[in-house]
C-alpha positions, 0 to 999 in steps of 0.5 A: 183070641189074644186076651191082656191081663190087668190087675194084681199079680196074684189073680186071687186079689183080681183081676180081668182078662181082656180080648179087644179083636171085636173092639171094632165092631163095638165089643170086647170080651173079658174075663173078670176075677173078682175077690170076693173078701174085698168085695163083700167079706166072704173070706177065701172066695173069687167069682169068675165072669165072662163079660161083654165090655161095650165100647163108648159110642160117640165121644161124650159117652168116651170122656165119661167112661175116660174119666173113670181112670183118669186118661185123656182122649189123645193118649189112651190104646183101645185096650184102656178103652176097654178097661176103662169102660169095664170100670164105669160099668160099660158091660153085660155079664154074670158070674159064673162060677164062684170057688173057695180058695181057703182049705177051711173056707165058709161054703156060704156067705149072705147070699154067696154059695161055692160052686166048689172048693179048691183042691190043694194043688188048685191054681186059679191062673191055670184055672182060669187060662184052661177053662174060660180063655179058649 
């Protein structure tokens, strides 16, 4: 698997690993690192998902899904497919596992609970690479 990475440098603002090897045959894995602060305010947290993004399947659904990100068919690599039809919600997936990343962090958020808090050393990209990009 050769995943791509689109998003903010610093992976706890989010991001989402993207492997299109199965883009053929209508798929492609990903891994999604969401910031859970800017999502719904729970201070310190990421959830991490394994996704399955779906490629359009005729060329209404690529427009739709296109003009999400703004692109036009005639310039656009399979990768900005993929990132395109992960952004419309073109997916299937759940998270996995949600981390504090704050030393002093709340453990629950609304409906949110931490399935564990970040060590010290803690790096989310090697995290992330060790543990779901194999």
């Amino acid at each position: 698997m050769a995943y791509e990475y689109i998003g903010d440098i610093n992976l706890e603002y989010g991001g989402i690993y993207i492997d299109i090897s199965d883009w053929k045959d209508g798929y492609a894995n990903a891994v999604e690192i969401c910031d859970l602060d800017s999502a719904c305010g729970f201070t310190g947290a990421v959830f991490i998902r394994n996704l399955t993004l779906i490629k359009p399947r005729n060329e209404t659904e690529l427009n739709s899904v296109l003009s999400v990100v703004g692109h036009e068919t005639q310039k656009v690599s399979d990768l900005d497919v993929a990132y395109a039809a992960f952004s419309y919600g073109l997916y299937d997936g759940e998270p996995e596992e949600t981390i504090q990343l704050e030393d002093d962090g709340d453990m629950t958020f609304d409906e949110w609970g931490v399935d564990f808090k970040a060590p010290d050393d803690f790096n989310l990209r090697e995290y992330v690479e060790n543990t779901y990009l194999k």
